[in-house]
C-alpha positions as CSV (number, residue, x, y, z in Angstrom):
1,X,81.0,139.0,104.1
2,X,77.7,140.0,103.2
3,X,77.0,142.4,106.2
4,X,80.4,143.7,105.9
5,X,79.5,144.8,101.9
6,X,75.6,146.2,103.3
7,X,77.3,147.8,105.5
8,X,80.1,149.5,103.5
9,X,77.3,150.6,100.8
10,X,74.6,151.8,103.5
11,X,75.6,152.7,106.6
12,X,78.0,155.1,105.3
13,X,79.4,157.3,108.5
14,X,78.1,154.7,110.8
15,X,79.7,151.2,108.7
16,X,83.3,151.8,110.7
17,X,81.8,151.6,114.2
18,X,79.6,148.5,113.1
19,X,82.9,146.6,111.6
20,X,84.8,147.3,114.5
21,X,82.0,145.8,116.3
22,X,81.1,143.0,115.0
23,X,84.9,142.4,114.5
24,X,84.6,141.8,118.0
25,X,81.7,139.5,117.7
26,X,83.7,137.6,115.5
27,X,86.9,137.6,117.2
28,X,85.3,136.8,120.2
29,X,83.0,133.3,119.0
30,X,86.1,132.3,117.1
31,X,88.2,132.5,120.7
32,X,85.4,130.5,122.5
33,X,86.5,127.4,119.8
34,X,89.9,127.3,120.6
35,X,89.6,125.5,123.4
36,X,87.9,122.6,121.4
37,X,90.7,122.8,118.7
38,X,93.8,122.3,120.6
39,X,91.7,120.0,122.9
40,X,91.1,118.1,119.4
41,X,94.6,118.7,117.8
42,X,96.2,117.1,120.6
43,X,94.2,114.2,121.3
44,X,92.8,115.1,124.9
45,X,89.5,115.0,123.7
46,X,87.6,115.4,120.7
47,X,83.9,114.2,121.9
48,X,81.0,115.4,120.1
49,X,79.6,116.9,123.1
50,X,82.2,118.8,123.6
51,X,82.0,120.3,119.9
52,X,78.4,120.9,120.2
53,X,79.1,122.7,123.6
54,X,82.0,124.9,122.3
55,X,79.4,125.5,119.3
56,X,76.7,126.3,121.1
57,X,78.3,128.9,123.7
58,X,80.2,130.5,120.4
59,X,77.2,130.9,118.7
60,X,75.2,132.0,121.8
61,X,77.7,134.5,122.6
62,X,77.7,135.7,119.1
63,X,74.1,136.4,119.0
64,X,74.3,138.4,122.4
65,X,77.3,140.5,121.1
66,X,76.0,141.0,117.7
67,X,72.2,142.5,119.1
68,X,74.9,144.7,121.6
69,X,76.9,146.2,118.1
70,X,74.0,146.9,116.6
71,X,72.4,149.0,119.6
72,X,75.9,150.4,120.5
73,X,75.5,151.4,116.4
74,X,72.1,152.6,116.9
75,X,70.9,151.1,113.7
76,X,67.9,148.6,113.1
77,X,67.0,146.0,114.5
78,X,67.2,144.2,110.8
79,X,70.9,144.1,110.8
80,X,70.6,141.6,113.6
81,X,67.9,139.8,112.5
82,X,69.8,139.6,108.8
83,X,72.9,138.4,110.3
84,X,71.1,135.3,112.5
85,X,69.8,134.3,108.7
86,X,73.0,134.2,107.9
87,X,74.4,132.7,111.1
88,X,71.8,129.9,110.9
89,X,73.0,129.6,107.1
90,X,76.1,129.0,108.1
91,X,76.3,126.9,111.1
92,X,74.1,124.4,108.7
93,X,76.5,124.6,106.4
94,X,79.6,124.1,108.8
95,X,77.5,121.1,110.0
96,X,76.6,119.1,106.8
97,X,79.7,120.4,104.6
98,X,82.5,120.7,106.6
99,X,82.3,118.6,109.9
100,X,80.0,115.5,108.4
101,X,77.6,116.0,111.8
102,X,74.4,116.5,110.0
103,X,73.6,114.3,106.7
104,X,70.2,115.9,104.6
């Protein structure tokens, strides 16, 4: 949400090329977690390896799509380095919060 709004307010004629690409990004980590889900859902496996392996690739992927929409954008290199903040922000938070993986 947050580089969707920076975007919006400061890339002006470049922010719909950079949505629909990290759209992608997005659409893309989310598809490599499906696997895990209905693996999970119906009781075929739901192994913490394989979590941390579907995590893992989506978030690897991610990273390697995201660096691609911002050079395909041609803006700077701080978008990227902004959003794997934010990434690492929210994986923690997907971790402790949500899934119960990590205690602090």
């Amino acid at each position: 949400m947050i580089q969707i709004l920076l975007a919006l307010v400061f890339l002006k004629d470049k922010s719909y090329l950079f949505l629909k690409n990290i759209g992608f990004v997005c659409l893309t980590g989310s598809c490599i977690l499906i696997p895990y889900i209905f693996s999970a859902r119906l009781g075929i496996s739901n192994s913490g390896e394989f979590f941390f392996a579907s995590l893992i690739t989506s978030v690897i992927t991610m990273i390697l799509l995201y660096y691609r929409a911002v050079k395909i954008t041609g803006i700077s290199l701080g978008w990227w380095f902004t959003w794997l903040g934010c990434l690492a922000i929210a994986v923690s938070l997907q971790l402790t919060v949500v899934f119960h993986y990590v205690k602090l």
